[in-house]
C-alpha positions as CSV (number, residue, x, y, z in Angstrom):
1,X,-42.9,-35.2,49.0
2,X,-39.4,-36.2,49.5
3,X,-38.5,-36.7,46.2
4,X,-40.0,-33.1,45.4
5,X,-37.9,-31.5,48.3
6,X,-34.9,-33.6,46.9
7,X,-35.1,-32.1,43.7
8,X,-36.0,-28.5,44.4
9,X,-32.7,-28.6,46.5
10,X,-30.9,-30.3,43.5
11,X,-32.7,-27.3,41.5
12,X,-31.3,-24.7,44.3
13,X,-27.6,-26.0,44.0
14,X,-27.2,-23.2,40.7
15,X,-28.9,-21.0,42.3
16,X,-26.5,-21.0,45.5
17,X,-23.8,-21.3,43.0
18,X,-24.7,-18.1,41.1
19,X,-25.5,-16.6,44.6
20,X,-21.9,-17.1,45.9
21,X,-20.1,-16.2,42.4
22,X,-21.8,-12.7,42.3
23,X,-21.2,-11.7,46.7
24,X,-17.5,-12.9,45.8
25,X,-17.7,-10.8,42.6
26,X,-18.4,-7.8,44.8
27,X,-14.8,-7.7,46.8
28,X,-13.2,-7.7,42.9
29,X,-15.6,-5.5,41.4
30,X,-15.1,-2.5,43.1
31,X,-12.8,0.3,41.6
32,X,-9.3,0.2,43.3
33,X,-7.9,-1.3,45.8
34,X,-9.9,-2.9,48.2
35,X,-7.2,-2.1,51.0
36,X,-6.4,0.8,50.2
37,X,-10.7,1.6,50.4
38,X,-10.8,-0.5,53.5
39,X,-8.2,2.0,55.1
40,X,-9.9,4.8,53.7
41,X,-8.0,8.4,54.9
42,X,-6.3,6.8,57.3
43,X,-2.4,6.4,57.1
44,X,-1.6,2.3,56.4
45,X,2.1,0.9,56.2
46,X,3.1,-1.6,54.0
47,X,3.1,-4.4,56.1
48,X,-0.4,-3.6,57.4
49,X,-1.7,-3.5,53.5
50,X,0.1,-6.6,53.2
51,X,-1.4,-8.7,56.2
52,X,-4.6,-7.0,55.1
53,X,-4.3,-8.8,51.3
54,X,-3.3,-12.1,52.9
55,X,-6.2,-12.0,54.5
56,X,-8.7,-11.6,52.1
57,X,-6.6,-13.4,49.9
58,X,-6.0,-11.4,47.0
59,X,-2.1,-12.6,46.5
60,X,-3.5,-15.4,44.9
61,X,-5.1,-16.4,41.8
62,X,-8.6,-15.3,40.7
63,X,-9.9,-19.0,40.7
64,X,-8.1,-20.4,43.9
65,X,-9.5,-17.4,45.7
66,X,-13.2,-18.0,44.5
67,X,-12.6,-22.1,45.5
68,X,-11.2,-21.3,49.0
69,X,-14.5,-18.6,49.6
70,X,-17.0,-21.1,48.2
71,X,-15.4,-24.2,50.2
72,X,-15.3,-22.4,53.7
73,X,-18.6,-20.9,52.9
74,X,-20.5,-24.6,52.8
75,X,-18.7,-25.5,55.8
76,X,-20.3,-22.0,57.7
77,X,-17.0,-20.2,57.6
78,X,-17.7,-16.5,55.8
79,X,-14.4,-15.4,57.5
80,X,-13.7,-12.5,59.4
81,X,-14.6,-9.4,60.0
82,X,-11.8,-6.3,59.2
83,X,-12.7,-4.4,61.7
84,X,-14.2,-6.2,64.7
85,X,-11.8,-9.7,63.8
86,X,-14.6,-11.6,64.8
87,X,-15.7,-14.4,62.3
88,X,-19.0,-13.2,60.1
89,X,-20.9,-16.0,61.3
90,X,-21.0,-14.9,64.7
91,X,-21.7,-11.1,64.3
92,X,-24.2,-12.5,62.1
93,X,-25.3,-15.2,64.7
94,X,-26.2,-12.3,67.3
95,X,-27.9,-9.9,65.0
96,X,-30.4,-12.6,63.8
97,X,-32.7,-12.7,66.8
98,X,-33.7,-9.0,66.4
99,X,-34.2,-8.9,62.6
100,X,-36.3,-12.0,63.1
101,X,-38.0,-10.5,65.3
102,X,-39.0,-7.5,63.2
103,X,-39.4,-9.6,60.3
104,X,-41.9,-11.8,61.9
105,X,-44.3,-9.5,63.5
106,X,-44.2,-7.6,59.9
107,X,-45.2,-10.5,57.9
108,X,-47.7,-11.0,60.8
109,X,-49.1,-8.0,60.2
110,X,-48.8,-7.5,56.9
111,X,-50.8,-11.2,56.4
112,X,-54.1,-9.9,58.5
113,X,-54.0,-6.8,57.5
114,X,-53.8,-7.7,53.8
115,X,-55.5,-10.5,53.6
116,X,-58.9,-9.1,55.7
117,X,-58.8,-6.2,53.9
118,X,-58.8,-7.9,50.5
119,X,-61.3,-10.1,51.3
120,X,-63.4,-7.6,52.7
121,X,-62.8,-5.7,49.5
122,X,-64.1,-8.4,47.2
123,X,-66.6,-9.2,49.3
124,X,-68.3,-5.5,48.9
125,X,-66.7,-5.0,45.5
126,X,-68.0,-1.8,44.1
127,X,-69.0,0.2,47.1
128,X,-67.0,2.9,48.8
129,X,-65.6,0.1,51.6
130,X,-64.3,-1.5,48.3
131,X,-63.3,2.1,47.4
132,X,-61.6,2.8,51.0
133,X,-59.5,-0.6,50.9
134,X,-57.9,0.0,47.5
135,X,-57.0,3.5,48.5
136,X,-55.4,2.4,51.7
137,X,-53.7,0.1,49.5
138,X,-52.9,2.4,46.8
139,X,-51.3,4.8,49.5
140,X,-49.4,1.7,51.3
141,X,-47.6,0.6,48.1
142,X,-46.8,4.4,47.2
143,X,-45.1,5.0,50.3
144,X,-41.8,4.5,50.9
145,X,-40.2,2.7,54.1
146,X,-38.0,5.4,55.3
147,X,-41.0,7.7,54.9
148,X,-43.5,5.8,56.8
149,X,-41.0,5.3,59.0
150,X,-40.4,8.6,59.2
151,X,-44.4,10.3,59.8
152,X,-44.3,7.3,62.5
153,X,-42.2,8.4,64.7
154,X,-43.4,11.9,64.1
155,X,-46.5,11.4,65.3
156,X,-46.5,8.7,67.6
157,X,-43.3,9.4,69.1
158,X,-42.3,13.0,69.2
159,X,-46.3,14.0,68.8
160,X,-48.3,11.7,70.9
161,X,-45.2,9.8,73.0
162,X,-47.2,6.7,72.7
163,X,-44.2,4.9,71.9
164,X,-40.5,4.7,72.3
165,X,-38.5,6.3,69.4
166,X,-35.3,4.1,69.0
167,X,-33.9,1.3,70.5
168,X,-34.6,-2.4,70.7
169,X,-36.0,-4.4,73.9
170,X,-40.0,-4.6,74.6
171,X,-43.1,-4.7,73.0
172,X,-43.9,-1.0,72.7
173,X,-39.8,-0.5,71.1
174,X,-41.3,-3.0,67.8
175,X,-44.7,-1.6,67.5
176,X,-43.6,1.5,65.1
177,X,-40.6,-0.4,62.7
178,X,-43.0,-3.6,62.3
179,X,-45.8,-1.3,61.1
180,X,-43.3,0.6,59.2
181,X,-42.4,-2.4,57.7
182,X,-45.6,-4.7,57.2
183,X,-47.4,-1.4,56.1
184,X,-46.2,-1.7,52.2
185,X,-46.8,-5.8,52.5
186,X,-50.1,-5.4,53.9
187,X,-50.7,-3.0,50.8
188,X,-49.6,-5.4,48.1
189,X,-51.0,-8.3,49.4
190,X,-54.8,-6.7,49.9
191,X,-54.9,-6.3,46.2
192,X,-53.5,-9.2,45.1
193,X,-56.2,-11.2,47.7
194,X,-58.8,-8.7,46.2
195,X,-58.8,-10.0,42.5
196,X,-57.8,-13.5,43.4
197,X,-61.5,-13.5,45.6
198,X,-63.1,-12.0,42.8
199,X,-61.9,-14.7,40.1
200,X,-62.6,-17.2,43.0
201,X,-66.6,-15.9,43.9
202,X,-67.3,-16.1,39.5
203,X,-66.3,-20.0,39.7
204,X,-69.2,-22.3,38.9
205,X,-68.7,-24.2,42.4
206,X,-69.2,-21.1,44.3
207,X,-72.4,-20.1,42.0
208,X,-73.9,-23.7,42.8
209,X,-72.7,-23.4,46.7
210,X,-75.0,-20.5,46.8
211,X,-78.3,-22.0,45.3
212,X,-77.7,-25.2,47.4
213,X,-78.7,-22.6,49.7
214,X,-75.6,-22.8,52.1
215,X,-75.0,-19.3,54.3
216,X,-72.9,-16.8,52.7
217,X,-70.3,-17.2,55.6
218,X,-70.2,-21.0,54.7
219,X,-69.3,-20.0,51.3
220,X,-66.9,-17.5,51.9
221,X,-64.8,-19.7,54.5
222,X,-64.8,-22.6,53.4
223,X,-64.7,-22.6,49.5
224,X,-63.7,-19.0,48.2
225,X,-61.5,-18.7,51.0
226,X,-59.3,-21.6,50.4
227,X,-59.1,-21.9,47.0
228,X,-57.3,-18.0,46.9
229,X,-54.9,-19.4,49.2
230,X,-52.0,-20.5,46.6
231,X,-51.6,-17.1,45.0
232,X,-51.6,-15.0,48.5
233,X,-49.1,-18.0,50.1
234,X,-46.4,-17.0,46.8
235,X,-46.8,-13.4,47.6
236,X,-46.1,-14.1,51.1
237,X,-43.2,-16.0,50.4
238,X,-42.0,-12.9,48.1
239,X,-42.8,-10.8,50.7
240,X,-39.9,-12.4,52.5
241,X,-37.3,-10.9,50.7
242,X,-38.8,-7.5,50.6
243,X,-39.1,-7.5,54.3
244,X,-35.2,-8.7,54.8
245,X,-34.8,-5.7,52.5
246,X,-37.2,-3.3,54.1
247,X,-35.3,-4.1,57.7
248,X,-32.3,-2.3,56.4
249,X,-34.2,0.9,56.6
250,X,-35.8,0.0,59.1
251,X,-33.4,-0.9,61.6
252,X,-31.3,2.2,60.4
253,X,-34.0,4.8,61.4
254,X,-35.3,3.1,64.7
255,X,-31.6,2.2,65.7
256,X,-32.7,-1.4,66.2
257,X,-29.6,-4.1,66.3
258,X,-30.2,-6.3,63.3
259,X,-29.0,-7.6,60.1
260,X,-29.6,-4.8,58.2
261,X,-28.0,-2.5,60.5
262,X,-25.1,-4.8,60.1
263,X,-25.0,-4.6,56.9
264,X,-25.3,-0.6,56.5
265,X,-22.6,-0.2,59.1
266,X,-19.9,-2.9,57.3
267,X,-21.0,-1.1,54.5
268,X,-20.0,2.3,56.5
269,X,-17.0,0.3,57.4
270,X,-15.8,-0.6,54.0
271,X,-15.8,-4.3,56.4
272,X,-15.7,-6.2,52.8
273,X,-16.3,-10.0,54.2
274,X,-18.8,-9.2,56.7
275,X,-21.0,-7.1,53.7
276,X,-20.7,-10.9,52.0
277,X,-21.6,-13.0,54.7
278,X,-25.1,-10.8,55.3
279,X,-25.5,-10.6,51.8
280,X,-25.0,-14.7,51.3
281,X,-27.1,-14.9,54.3
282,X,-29.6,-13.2,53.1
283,X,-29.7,-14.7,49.2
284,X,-29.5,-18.4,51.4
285,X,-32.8,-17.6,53.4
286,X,-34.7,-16.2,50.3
287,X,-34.0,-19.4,48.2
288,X,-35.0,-21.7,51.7
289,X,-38.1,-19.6,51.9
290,X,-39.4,-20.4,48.7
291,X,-38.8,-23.7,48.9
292,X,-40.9,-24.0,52.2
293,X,-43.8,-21.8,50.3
294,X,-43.6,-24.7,47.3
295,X,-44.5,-27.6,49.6
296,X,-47.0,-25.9,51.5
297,X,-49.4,-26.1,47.8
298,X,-49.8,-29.7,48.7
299,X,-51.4,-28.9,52.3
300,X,-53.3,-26.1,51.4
301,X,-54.6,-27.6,47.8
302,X,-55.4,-31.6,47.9
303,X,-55.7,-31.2,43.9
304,X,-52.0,-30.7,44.2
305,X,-49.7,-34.0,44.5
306,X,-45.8,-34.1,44.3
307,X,-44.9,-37.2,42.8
């Protein structure tokens, strides 16, 4: 098992290369003058421009600016914010906890939601529950964030007042965004652990389970079950970076402090480093994500070894 984790992170080392070569890329690739975007309609003298391009380091070359990002960048140093003049890493630091927060009780969701639904759905295949799952999922994955977001708080905010509209701090503030946000997960995931059952239930293991007369919950539990596992653990894992993603929205339209709100308002900001430091962030965890999914094959499937 160590030997697999040591490669996979020898395997990840392009991957954060390529990662940190395309969020410095951004800064360069935008038409203009970064400082003269950064200061937007508002009045700059020459010496403030000047500080401005020390700072971020474009009065030197192309190649010793990329070496100094990517060396301060493995030491934790993303630099430091234009506006605020606080380093990335803590801004970042103290908008983690909430998007966690979101982020987990989605994927929470999203995982029984999706995964009773599909099985429920493969278990009546054919019949109008069957029918009624795959429509909930066919409306979940049609439906946009910001507009489930949206016909949320419509209804049980401004409607029904069951719930608090904005804000962040208490159960009832992350019922609306994590549903919001697990809703289009849940979706995906039902169908993908709908035909993963059904290929599982045709198996000749599952046919002879049955005539050795075991009881249908038996069966279901603790042979279909299982074996669908490794396929709804990946999308899982995927689902990761679509929920990181998702939380930009999210955050935005139920005013929650996060990393996606960061992002949109450095964004807003024309705040060039701190836009890289969420987006490194973010391209970091995805990689460490799917690493963590690749070793849990072993403990979910013994047919699996990593040698």
């Amino acid at each position: 098992m160590l030997i697999f984790i040591s490669r996979r992170l020898v395997h990840a080392i392009p991957v954060f290369v390529g990662i940190s070569v395309l969020t410095f890329a951004m800064l360069h690739l935008v038409p203009g003058d970064p400082v003269m975007i950064f200061a937007g309609d508002k009045p700059m003298t020459e010496e403030r421009a000047v500080m401005l391009r020390h700072q971020l380091g474009l009065d030197r070359p192309l190649y010793v600016q990329y070496w100094d990002y990517a060396s301060h960048a493995l030491r934790g140093d993303l630099g430091v914010g234009l506006r605020s003049q606080r380093p990335v890493v803590d801004s970042i630091r103290e908008a983690l906890p909430g998007t966690l927060q979101l982020t987990i009780t989605a994927m929470l969701i999203a995982a029984v939601v999706g995964i009773t639904l599909g099985i429920i759905a493969a278990i009546a295949h054919g019949t109008w529950i069957d029918t009624a799952a795959m429509s909930f999922a066919m409306l979940g994955i049609s439906m946009p964030v910001f507009y489930s977001s949206l016909l949320l708080l419509l209804v049980f905010s401004f409607r029904l007042a069951w719930f608090p509209a904005t804000g962040q701090g208490g159960f009832s503030r992350l019922v609306l965004p994590s549903i919001a946000l697990g809703l289009a997960s849940s979706a995906a995931l039902a169908r993908l652990v709908r035909s993963s059952m059904l290929e599982v239930l045709r198996q000749e293991y599952i046919v002879t389970a049955r005539a050795k007369g075991l009881h249908a919950n038996t069966v279901i539990v603790r042979h279909a079950v299982k074996n669908m596992l490794i396929p709804t653990v990946t999308m899982l894992g995927l689902q990761i970076g679509g929920l990181l993603g998702g939380a930009v929205v999210t955050e935005t339209i139920f005013s929650r402090p996060g990393l996606g709100r960061l992002a949109v308002d450095a964004i807003s900001s024309r705040d060039f480093p701190l836009v890289q430091g969420t987006v490194l962030f973010a391209a970091a965890t995805y990689v460490l994500v799917n690493l963590v999914v690749d070793t849990l094959y072993a403990a979910i499937d013994p047919r699996i070894h990593y040698r």
